[in-house]
VEXFIVEX-477921 format. One record per residue (C-alpha): residue in three letters; x, z, y; residue number from 1. Coordinates in steps of 0.1 Angstrom, whole numbers, plus 5000, padded with zeros to 4 digits. Layout:
<rs>
+------+------+------+------+------+
: resn :   c1 :   c3 :   c2 : resi :
+------+------+------+------+------+
:  ALA :    X :    Z :    Y :  NUM :
...
+------+------+------+------+------+
</rs>
This chain:
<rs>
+------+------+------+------+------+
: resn :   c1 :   c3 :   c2 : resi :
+------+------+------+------+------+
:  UNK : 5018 : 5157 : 5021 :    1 :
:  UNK : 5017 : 5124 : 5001 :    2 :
:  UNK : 5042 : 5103 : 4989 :    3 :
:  UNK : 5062 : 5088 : 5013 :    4 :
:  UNK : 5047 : 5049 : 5022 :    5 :
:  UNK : 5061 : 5024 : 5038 :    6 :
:  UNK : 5030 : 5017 : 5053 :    7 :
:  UNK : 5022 : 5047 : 5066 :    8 :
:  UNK : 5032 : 5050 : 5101 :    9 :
:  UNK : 5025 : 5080 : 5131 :   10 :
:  UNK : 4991 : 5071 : 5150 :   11 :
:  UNK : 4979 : 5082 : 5187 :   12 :
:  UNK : 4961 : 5117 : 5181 :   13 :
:  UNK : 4925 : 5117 : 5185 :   14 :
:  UNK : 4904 : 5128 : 5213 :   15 :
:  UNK : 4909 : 5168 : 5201 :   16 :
:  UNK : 4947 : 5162 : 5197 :   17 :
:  UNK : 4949 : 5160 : 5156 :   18 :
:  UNK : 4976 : 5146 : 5140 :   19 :
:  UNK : 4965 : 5107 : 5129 :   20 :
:  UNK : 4981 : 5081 : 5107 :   21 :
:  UNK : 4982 : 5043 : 5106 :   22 :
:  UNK : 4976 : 5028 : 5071 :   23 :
:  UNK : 4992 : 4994 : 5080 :   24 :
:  UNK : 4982 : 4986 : 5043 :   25 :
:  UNK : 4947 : 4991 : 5049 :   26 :
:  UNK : 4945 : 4985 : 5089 :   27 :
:  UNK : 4927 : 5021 : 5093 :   28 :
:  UNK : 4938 : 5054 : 5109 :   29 :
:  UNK : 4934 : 5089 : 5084 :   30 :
:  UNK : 4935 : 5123 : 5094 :   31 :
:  UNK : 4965 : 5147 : 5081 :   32 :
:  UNK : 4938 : 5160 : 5061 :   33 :
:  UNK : 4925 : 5126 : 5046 :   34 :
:  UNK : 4965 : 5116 : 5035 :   35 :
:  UNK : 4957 : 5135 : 5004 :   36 :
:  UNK : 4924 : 5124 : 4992 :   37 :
:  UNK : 4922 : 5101 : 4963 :   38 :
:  UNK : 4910 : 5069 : 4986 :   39 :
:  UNK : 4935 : 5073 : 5004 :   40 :
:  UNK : 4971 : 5081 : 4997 :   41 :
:  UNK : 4965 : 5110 : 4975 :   42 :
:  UNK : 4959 : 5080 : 4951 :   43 :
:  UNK : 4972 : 5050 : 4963 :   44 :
:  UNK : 4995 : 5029 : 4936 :   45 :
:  UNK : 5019 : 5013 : 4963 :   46 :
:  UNK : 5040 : 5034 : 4969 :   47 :
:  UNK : 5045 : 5037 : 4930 :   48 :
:  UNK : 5047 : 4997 : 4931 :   49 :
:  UNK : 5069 : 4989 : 4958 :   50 :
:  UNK : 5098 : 5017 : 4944 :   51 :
:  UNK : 5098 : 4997 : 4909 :   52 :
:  UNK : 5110 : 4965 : 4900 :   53 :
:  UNK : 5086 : 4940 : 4918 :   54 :
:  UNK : 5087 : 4905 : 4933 :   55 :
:  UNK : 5101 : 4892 : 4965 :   56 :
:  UNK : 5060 : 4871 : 4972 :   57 :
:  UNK : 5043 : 4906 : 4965 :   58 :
:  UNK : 5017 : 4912 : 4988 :   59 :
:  UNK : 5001 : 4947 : 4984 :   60 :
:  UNK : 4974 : 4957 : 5008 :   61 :
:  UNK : 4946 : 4980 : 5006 :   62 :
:  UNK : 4906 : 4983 : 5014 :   63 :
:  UNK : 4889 : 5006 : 5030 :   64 :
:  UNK : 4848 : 5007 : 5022 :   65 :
:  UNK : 4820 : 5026 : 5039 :   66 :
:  UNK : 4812 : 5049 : 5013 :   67 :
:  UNK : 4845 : 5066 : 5008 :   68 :
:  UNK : 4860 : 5045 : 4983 :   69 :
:  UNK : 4889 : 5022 : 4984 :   70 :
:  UNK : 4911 : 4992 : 4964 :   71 :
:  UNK : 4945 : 4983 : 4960 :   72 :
:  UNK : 4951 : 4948 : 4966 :   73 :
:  UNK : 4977 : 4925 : 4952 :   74 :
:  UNK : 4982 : 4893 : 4964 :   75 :
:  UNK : 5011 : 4871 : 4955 :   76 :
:  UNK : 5025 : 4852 : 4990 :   77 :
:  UNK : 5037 : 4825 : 4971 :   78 :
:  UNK : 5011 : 4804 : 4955 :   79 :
:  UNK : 4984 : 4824 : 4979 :   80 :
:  UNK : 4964 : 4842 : 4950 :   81 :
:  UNK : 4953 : 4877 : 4943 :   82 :
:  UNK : 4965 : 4889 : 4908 :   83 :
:  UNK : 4950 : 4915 : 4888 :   84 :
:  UNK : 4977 : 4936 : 4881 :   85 :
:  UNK : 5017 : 4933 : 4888 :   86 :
:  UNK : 5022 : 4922 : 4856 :   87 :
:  UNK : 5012 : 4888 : 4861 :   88 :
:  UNK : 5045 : 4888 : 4886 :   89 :
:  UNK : 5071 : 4894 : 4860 :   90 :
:  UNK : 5058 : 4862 : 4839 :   91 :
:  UNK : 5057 : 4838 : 4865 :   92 :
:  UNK : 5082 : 4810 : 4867 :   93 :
:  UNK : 5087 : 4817 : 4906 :   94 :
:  UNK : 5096 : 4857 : 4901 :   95 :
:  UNK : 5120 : 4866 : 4926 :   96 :
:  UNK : 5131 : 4905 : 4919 :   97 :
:  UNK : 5135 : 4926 : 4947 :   98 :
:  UNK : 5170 : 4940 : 4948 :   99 :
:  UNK : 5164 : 4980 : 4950 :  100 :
:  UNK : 5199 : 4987 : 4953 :  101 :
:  UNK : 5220 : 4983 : 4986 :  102 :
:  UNK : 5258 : 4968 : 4987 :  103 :
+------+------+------+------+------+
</rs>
């Protein structure tokens, strides 16, 4: 299966009792088969993201589109913008760190 996501939560199965999953990221329900297709989280970058160093505002989401494609989304909570890549985070004056490490 894919990486592990925080995001990725147990769904209701479907009508024909397959397995289903939540993407609260994206706000859409995949198949076990789907977990590991590219547009899905075969390929999603949060996961990745939200293990490194990142900021306390970070806002990762993801979109879902019709023809089987799909975007990572960063938006920073904070000043309420979307930012082209994390590392606009680590040079802003209001970068909070994460701390990964517990005690």
């Amino acid at each position: 299966m894919a990486n592990a996501c925080i995001f990725r939560i147990p769904a209701q199965p479907d009508e024909g009792g397959e397995v289903r999953y939540r993407c609260l990221a994206g706000e859409v329900d995949l198949s076990l088969g789907e977990l590991e297709e590219e547009r899905a989280c075969g390929g999603c970058a949060i996961p990745a993201i939200l293990a490194g160093d990142h900021c306390l505002y970070l806002e990762p989401s993801k979109r879902f589109f019709n023809g089987g494609e799909s975007v990572v989304i960063l938006r920073c909570g904070h000043y309420d913008i979307i930012l082209p890549d994390i590392t606009y985070c680590r040079r802003c004056v209001s970068y909070t760190r994460v701390n990964l490490t517990s005690g």
